[in-house]
C-alpha positions in Angstrom: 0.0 0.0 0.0 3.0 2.4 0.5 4.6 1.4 -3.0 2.4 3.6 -5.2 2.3 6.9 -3.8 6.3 6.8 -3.0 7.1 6.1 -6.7 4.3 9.0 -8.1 6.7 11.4 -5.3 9.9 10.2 -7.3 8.6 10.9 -10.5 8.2 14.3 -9.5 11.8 14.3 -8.3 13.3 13.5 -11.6 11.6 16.5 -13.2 13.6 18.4 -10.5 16.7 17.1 -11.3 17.4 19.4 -13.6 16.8 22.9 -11.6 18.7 21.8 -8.9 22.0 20.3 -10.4 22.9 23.8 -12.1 24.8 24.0 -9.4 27.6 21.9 -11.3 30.1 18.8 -9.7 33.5 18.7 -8.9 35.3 14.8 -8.6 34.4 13.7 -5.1 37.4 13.2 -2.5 34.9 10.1 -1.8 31.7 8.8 -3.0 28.9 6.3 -1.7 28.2 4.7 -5.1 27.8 1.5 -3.4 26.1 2.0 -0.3 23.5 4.3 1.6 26.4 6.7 2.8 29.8 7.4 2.4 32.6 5.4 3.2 34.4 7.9 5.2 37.8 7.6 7.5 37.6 7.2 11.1 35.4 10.7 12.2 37.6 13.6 13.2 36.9 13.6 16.7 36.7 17.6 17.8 35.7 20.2 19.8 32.9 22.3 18.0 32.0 25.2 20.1 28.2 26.3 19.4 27.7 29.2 17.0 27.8 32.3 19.9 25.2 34.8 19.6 25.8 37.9 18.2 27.9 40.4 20.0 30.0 43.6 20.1 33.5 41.9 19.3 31.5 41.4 15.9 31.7 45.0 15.6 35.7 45.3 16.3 37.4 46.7 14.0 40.3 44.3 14.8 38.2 41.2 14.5 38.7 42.5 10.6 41.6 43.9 9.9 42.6 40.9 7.9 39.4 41.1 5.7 40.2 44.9 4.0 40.0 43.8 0.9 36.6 42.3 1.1 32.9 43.5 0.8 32.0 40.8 3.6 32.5 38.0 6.1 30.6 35.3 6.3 30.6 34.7 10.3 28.6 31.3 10.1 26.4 29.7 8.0 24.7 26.8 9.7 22.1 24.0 6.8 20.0 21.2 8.3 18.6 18.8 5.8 16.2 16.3 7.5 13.0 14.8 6.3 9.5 14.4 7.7 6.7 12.2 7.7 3.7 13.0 5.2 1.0 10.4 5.5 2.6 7.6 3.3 5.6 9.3 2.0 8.0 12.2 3.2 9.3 15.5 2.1 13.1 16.9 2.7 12.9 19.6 5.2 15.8 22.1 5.0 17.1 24.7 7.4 19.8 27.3 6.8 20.9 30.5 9.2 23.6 32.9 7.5 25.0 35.3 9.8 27.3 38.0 7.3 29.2 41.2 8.6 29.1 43.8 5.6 32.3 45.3 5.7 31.9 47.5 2.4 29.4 49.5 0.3 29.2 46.0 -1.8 28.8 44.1 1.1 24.9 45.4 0.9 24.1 42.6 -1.4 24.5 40.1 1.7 21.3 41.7 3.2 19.4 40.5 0.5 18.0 36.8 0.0 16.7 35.4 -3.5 15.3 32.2 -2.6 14.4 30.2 -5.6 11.5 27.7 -5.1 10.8 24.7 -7.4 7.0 23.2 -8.6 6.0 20.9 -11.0 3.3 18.6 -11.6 1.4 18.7 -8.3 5.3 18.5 -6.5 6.3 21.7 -4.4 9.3 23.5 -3.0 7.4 25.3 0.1 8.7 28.6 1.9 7.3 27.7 5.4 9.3 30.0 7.3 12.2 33.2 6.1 12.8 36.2 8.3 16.5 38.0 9.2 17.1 40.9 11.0 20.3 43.4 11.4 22.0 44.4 14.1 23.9 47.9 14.6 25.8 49.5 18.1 23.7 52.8 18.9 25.2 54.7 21.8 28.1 51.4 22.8 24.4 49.2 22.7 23.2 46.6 20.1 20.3 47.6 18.1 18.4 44.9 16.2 16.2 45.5 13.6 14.0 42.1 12.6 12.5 42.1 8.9 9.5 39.4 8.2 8.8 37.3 5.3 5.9 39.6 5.1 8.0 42.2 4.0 9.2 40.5 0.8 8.4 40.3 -3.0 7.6 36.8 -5.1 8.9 37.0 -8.6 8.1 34.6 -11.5 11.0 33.3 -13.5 9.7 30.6 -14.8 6.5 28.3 -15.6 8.2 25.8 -12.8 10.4 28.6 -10.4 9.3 31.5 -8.3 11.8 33.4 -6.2 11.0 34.8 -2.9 13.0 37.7 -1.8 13.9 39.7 1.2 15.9 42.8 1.7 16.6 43.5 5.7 15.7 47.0 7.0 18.4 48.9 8.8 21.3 47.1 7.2 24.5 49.3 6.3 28.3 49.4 6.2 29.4 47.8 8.9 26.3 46.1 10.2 25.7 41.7 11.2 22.6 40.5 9.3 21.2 37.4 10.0 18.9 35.5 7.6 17.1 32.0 8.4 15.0 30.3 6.4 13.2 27.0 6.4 11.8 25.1 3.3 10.5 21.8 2.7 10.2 19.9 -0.6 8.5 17.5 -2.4 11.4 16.6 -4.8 13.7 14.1 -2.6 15.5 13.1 -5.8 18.0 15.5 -4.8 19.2 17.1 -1.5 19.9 21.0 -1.4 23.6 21.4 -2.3 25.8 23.1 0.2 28.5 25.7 -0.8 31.2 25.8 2.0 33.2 28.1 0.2 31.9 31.2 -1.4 33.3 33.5 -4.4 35.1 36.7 -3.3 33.9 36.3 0.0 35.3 34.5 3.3 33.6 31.9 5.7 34.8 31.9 9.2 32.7 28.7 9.7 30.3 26.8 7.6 28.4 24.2 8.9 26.1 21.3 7.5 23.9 18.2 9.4 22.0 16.2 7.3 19.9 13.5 8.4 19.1 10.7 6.4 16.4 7.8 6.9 18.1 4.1 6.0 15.2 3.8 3.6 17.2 5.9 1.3 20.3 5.3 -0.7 22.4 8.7 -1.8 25.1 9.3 -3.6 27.5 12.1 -1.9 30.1 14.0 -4.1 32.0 15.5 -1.1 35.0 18.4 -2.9 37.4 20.1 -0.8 40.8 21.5 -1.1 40.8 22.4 2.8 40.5 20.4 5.7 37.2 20.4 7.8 37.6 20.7 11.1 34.8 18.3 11.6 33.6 15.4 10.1 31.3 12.5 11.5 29.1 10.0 10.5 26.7 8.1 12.8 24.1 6.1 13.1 20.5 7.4 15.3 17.4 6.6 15.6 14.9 8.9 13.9 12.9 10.6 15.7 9.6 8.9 16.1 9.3 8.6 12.1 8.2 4.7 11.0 6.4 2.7 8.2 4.4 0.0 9.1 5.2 0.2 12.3 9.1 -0.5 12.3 11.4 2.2 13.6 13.0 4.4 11.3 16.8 5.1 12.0 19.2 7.9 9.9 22.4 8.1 8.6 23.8 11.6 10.3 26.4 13.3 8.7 27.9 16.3 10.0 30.4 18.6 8.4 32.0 21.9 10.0 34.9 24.2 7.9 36.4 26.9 9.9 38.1 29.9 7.7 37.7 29.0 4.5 39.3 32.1 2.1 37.2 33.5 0.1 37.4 32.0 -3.0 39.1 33.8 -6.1 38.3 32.9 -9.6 41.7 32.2 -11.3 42.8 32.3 -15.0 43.0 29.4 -17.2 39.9 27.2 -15.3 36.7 25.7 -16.3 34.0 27.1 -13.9 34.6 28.3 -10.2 31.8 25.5 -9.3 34.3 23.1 -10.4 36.5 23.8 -7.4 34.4 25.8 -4.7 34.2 23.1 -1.3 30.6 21.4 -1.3 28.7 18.6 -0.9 25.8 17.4 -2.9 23.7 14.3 -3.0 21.8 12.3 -5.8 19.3 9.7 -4.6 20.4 6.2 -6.1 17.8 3.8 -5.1 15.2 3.3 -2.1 14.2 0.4 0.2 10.9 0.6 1.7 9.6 -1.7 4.4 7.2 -4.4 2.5 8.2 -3.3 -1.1 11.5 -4.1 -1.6 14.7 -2.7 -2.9 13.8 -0.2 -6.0 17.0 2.1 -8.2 16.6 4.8 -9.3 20.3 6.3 -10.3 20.8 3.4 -13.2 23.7 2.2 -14.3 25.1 4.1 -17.6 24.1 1.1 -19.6 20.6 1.4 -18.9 20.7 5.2 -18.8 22.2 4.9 -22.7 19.3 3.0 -23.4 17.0 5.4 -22.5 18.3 8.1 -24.1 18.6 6.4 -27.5 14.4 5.4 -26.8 13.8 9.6 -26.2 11.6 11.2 -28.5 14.1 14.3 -28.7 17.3 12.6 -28.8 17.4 9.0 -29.8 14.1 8.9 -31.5 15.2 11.6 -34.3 18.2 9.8 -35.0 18.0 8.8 -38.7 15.8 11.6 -39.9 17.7 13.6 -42.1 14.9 15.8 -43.6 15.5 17.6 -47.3 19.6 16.3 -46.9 18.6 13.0 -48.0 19.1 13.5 -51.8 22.7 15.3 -51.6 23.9 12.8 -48.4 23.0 10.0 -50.7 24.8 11.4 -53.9 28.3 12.1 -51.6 27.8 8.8 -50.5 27.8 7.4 -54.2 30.8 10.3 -55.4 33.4 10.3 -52.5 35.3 7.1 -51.4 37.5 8.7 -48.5 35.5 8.3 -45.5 37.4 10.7 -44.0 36.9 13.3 -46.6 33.0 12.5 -47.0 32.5 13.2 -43.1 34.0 16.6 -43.6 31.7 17.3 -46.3 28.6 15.8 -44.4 29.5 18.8 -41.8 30.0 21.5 -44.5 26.5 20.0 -45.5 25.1 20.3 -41.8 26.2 23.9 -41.4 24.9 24.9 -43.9 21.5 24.1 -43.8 21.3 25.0 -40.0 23.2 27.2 -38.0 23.4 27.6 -34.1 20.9 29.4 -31.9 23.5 29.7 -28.9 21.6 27.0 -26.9 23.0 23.9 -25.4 21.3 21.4 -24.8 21.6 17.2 -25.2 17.7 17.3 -25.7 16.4 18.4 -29.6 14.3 21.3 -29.4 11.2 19.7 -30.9 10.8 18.2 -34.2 13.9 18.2 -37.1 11.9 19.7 -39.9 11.1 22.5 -37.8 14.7 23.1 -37.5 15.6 22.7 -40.9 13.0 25.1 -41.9 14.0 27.9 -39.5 17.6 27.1 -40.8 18.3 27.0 -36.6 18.2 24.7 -33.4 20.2 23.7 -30.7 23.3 22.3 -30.0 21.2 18.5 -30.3 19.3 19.6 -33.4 22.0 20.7 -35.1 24.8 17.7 -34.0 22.1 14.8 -33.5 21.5 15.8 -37.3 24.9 15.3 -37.8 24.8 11.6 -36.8 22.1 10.9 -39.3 23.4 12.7 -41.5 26.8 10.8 -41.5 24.8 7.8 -40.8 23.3 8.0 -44.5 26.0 9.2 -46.7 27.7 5.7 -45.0 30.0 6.4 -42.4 30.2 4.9 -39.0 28.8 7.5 -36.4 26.9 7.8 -32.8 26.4 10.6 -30.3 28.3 11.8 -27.9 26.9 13.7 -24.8 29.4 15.9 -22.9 29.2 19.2 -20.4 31.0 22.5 -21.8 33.8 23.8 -19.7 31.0 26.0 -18.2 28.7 24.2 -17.4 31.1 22.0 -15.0 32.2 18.6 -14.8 30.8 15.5 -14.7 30.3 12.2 -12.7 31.8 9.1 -13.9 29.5 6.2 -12.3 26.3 8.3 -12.0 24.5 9.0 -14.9 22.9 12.1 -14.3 22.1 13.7 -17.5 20.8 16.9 -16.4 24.3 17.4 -15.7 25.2 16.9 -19.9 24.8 20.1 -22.1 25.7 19.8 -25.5 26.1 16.8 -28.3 28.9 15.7 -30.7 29.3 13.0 -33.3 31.9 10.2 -32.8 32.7 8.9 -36.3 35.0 5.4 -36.2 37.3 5.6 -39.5 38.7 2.1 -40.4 41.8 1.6 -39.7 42.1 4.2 -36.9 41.9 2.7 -33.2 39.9 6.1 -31.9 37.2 8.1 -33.2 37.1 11.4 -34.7 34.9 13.9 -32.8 32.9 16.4 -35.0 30.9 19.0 -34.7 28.7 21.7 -36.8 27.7 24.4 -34.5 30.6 26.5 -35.6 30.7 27.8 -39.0 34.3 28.3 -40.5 36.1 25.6 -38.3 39.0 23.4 -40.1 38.6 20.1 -40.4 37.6 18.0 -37.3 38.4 21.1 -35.1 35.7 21.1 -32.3 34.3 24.1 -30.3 36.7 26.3 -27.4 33.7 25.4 -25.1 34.1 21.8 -25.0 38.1 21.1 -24.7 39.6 19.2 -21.6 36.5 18.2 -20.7 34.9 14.5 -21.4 32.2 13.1 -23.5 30.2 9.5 -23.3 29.6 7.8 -26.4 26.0 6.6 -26.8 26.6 3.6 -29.0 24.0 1.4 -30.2 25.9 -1.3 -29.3 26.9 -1.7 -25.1 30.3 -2.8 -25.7 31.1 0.2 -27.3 29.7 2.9 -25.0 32.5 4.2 -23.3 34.1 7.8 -21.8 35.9 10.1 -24.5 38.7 12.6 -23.9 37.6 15.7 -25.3 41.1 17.2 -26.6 42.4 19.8 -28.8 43.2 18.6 -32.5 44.9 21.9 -33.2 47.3 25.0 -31.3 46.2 28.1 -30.3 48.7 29.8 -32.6 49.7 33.4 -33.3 52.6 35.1 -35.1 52.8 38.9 -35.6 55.4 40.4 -38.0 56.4 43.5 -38.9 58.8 46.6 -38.8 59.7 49.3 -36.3 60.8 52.2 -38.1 62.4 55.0 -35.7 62.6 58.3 -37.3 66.2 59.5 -35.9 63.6 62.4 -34.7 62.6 60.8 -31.2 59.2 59.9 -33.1 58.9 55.9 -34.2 56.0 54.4 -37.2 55.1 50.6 -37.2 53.7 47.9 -39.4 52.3 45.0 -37.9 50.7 42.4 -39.3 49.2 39.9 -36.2 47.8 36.0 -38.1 45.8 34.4 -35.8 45.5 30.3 -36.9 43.9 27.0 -35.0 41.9 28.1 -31.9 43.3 31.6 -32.5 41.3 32.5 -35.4 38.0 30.4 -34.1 38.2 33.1 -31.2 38.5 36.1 -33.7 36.2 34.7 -35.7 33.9 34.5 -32.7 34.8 38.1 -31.7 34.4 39.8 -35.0 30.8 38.7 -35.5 30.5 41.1 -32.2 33.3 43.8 -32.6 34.1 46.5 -35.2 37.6 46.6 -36.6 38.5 49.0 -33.9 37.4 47.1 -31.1 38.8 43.9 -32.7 42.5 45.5 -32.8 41.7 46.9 -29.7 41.7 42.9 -28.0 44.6 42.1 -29.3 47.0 45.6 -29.3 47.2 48.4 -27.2 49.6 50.7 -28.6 52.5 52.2 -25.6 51.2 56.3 -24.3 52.0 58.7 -27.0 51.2 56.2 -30.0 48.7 56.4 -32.2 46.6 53.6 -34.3 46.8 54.8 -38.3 45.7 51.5 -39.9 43.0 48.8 -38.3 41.7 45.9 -40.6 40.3 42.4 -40.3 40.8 39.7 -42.9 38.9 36.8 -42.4 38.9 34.2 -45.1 35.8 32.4 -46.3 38.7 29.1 -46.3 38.7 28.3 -42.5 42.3 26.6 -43.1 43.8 30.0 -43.8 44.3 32.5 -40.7 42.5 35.6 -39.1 45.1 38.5 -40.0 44.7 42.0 -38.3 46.5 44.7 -40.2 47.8 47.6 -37.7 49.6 50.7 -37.9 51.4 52.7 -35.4 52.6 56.3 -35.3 54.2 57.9 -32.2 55.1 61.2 -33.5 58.3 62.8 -31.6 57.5 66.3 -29.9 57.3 69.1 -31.6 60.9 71.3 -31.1 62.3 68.9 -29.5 66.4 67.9 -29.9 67.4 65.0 -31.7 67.1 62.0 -28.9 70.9 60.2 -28.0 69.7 57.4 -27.4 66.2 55.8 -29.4 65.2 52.8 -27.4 62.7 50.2 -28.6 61.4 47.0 -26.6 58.8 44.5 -27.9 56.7 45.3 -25.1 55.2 48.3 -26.9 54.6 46.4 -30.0 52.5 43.7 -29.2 54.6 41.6 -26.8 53.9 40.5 -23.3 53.2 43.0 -21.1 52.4 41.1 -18.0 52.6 37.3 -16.6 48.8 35.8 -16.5 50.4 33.3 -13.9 51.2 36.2 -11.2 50.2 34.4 -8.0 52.8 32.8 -6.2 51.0 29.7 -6.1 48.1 27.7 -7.4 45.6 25.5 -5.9 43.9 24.1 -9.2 45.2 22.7 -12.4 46.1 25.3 -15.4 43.4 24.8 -18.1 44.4 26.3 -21.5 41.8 24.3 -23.5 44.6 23.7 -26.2 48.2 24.1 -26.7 49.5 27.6 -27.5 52.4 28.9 -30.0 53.0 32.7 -29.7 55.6 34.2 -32.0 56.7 37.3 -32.6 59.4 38.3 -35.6 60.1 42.3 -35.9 62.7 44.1 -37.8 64.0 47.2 -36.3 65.1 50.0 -38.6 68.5 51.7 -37.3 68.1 55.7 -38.9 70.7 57.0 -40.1 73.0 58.7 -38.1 72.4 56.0 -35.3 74.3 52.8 -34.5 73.7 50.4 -32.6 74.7 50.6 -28.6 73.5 47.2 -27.1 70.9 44.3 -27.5 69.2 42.4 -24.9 71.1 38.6 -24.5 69.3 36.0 -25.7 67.1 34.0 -23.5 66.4 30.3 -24.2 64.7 29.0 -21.0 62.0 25.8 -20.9 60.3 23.4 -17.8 62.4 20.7 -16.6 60.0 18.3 -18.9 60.2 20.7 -22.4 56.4 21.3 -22.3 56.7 24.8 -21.9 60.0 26.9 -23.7 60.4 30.4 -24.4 62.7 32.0 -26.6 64.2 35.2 -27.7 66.9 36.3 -30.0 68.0 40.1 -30.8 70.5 39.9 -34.3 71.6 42.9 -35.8 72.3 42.9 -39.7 75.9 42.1 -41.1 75.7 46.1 -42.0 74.3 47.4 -38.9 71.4 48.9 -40.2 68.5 46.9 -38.9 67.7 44.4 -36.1 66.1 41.2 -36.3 63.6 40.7 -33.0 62.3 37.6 -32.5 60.5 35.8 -29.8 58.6 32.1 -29.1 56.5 30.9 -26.4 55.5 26.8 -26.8 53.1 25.4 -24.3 52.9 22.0 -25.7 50.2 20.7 -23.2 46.8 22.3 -22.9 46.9 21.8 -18.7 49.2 21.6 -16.4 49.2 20.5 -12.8 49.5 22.6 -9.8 52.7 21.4 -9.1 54.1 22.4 -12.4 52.6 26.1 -12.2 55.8 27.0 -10.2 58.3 26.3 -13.5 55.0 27.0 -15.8 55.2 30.7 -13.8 59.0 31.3 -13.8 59.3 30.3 -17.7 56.6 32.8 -19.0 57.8 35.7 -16.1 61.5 35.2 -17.8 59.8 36.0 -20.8 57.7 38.9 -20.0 61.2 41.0 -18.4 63.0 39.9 -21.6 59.8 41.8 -23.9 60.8 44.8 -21.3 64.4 45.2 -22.0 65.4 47.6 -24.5 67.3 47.7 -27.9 69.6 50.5 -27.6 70.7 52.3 -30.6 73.1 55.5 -30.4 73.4 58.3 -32.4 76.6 58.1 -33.9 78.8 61.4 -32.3 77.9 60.8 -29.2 
């Protein structure tokens, strides 16, 4: 009797899934795959001090004088997640209390909640409780000032979220707010995820119990790159909760994290949710008294299957609309597999270009999409598949989550955490397929999208033994090479020529940009002329052939001062034409991997002019300088002509990996900062009676 109404409360979990995994997954420092709860070490056993009520030292200005660079503190952030009883079936209960001292004008934004609550299909995320208040010191005394839930605002977003929000009266610089909030939810599929680090912002202590009932079997993807300074897991009875009148007990797990930094987005990464400390929790199966032992996380198998039987992924598989005819003559007129694929994509893109959405899922029905000439990432890549499917080649699917979007599990197969579609095409006689996509217009052959590099796709074969996990990698460099001449006038004023040809991953990004930019604001990304210079000359060449490079034409001018004497000394550096100016790796250390997407090849070839009546003085030394393994070199050369008259300039940097570890950004950092000083250091020339 308890069987039915528990399964109609999971299908309304699943369509929740979705809405609450945007929060993205990191790799787990364990998981619970097998079992109701994790598999932890022996608990740290600690001495957690209750959370203190508020009180002047939280006004002190020492108790922040390490925090001056930030708009807040998080003081403590304290989340139950529990569940209750509801006639036959139960709902997840959640409880949160943030306690934030704004320290700066942009600090204000702490005093405001935007809680977002999820319904669909007769399920509901309920408010039942939210109120904060703010405290102040009038007069050496605390002041609080209590704000209701009656005080807020709902706001639709969607068909299936509202969000509740609530500003606190009498916050300002310098006050404590306090906001508490309970909700309770129909969706149990997933558990709300908890954030113990925060962007920008740092957590003196963040602390979560949840409570789980041994009917239930989750999942936990536990991340952290700092220690907690508690962490248990025990066994209790629950409360007075029961079904058919046997005792419930729960699975507690408790977590506390004491000073966490506040988190700061760093170059060269995927998304901040990738490596912010959190837990989150996907229900895998349920045992209920009676009924039996029931899954609900499936194995990837299983989970294939499904998606090949889907109406909007599997089920248009084959359809290939008005292509047939032409697919169907390129199968009969080109023998190279390999060249026919390329020419099924040229096909693809040109009957349908990309509407900027990602999505695994095809937007509706194909010929819809052909005849708006635009779809999704799936209408446009699933069409692919059959496409390459009927002009003869070898080809299935392959799900994967952008670089954005945030990484992915390897044993669960949770497809709301997938966001975008290739096709994997098996050539014979090669041991690996070739991944190809045709979202991007004017992309070489077999060159996939910026988005989707160093992460990892799943092939959805049609056949089990051949479903499997696929690096998503870089096929071609990000590559660069600018060339030109520096011309000094012998007048203290200089004119340049620079021609900057952008190839691989380089041009797909300009190519990207100048769909957006003007010629000015495209040369604008790329150069930035030294004080006193002027730009005479900005164009953008971008050929219809996506083999042949971006080029951005550029002129410079730096007039010499009206009146002025003729200068001793003319002094010219490739940092003021278009070398580095900074290192992008300037923190002294790194907690996270380096994430270039692709390998990178910057070069740089000037000729300086010597004017007449100069000579030249003195040339920077050569630098030749790499990593202890060769994946990264730089190089720099300065070699003046047999007649003295000019000066070759010229200057490499290889990163022949696309990441790097955080134990190699130490040489990674020292190879490009030897590199940026030498692009400083000036090419002296002399006038000649001095």
């Amino acid at each position: 009797m308890l069987l039915h109404p528990f399964r109609r409360w999971l299908q309304r979990a699943a369509f929740a899934a979705g809405f609450l995994f945007l929060l993205g997954f990191s790799p787990a420092m364990y998981d619970a795959h097998a079992q109701t709860t994790p598999t932890a070490a022996p608990a740290k056993k600690a001495e957690i001090e209750p959370i203190k009520p508020v009180s002047l030292a939280d006004f002190d200005p020492a108790t922040f004088a390490a925090d001056s660079g930030v708009a807040a503190v998080v003081l403590s952030d304290y989340g139950r997640t529990s569940f209750v009883q509801e006639g036959s079936g139960f709902q997840v209960r959640f409880e949160r209390t943030r306690r934030v001292k704004i320290l700066r004008e942009a600090g204000l934004d702490e005093a405001t909640i935007k809680l977002q609550l999820y319904h669909r299909d007769n399920g509901y995320e309920n408010l039942v409780s939210l109120s904060g208040a703010a405290w102040n010191v009038e007069g050496g005394k605390l002041q609080r000032t209590e704000t209701k839930n009656s005080a807020g605002t709902t706001v639709r977003l969607s068909d299936y979220v509202n969000e509740r929000r609530l500003t606190l009266a009498g916050a300002r610089v310098g006050s404590v707010v306090e906001i508490g909030y309970v909700t309770q939810s129909d969706f149990i599929f997933t558990l709300p995820t908890w954030q113990f680090e925060i962007e920008d912002i740092p957590v003196r202590r963040s602390e979560l119990l949840v409570e789980i009932p041994q009917l239930f079997d989750y999942a936990v993807e536990l991340l952290s790159y700092y220690p907690f300074a508690l962490e248990e897991q025990s066994l209790k009875p629950y409360q007075a909760m029961s079904v058919n009148g046997q005792q419930i007990k729960a699975t507690h797990l408790h977590w506390v994290m004491r000073d966490v930094p506040a988190f700061r987005t760093e170059r060269f990464i995927t998304t901040p949710n990738d490596y912010m400390a959190h837990a989150q929790f996907q229900l895998r199966a349920a045992s209920m008294p009676g009924s039996g032992y029931r899954a609900y996380t499936t194995t990837w198998d299983k989970a294939s299957g499904e998606l090949l039987l889907h109406s909007r992924f599997g089920g248009i598989l084959g359809a290939v609309g008005e292509l047939a005819k032409p697919l169907r003559a390129l199968r009969e007129s080109e023998p190279d597999q390999a060249v026919r694929a390329q020419a099924v994509v040229e096909l693809v893109r040109g009957a349908i270009a990309w509407n900027g959405v990602s999505s695994i899922y095809a937007a509706g029905q194909l010929a819809e999409a052909l005849r708006q000439h635009k779809g999704n990432s799936a209408d446009i890549n699933l069409l692919l598949v059959s496409s390459l499917r009927t002009a003869g080649i070898n080809a299935d699917p392959v799900i994967l989550s952008t670089r954005d979007h945030g990484a992915v599990p390897d044993m669960l197969p949770l497809l709301d955490r997938f966001n975008f579609v290739l096709a994997a095409v098996q050539l014979p006689g090669q041991p690996e397929p070739l991944l190809l996509d045709a979202t991007t217009p004017l992309a070489p052959p077999g060159m996939l999208p910026e988005r989707c590099l160093g992460t990892r796709g799943r092939l959805i074969a049609r056949y089990e033994s051949s479903q499997r996990w696929l690096p998503i990698a870089a096929t071609q460099k990000y590559t660069s090479f600018l060339s030109g001449t520096v011309t000094p006038d012998g007048r203290g004023g200089t004119t340049a020529t620079l021609r900057l040809a952008l190839t691989g991953y380089a041009a797909q990004r300009a190519r990207r940009r100048a769909a957006e930019l003007t010629p000015e604001q495209m040369v604008s990304r790329y150069y930035t002329p030294a004080p006193g210079a002027q730009l005479t000359q900005r164009t953008v060449t971008q050929p219809t052939d996506a083999t042949q490079p971006v080029t951005l034409e550029i002129g410079v001018s730096e007039p010499a001062e009206p009146g002025a004497a003729l200068p001793a000394l003319v002094l010219v550096n490739l940092k003021s034409y278009g070398g580095l100016t900074e290192n992008p790796f300037n923190a002294p250390e790194r907690r996270f991997s380096v994430d270039l997407g692709s390998p990178i090849v910057e070069t740089i070839m000037l000729e300086v002019a010597v004017p007449a009546g100069y000579a030249i003085e003195s040339v920077p030394a050569a630098l030749n300088t790499r990593t202890p393994d060769g994946h990264v070199r730089a190089q720099y050369l300065c070699t003046p002509a047999p007649d003295g008259r000019s000066v070759q300039v010229s200057s490499t940097l290889s990163l022949a990996r696309a990441s790097f570890a955080p134990e190699e950004y130490d040489a990674l950092r020292t190879v490009y900062g030897r590199l940026v000083a030498k692009h400083a250091e000036m090419l002296v020339l002399k006038k000649a009676d001095q």
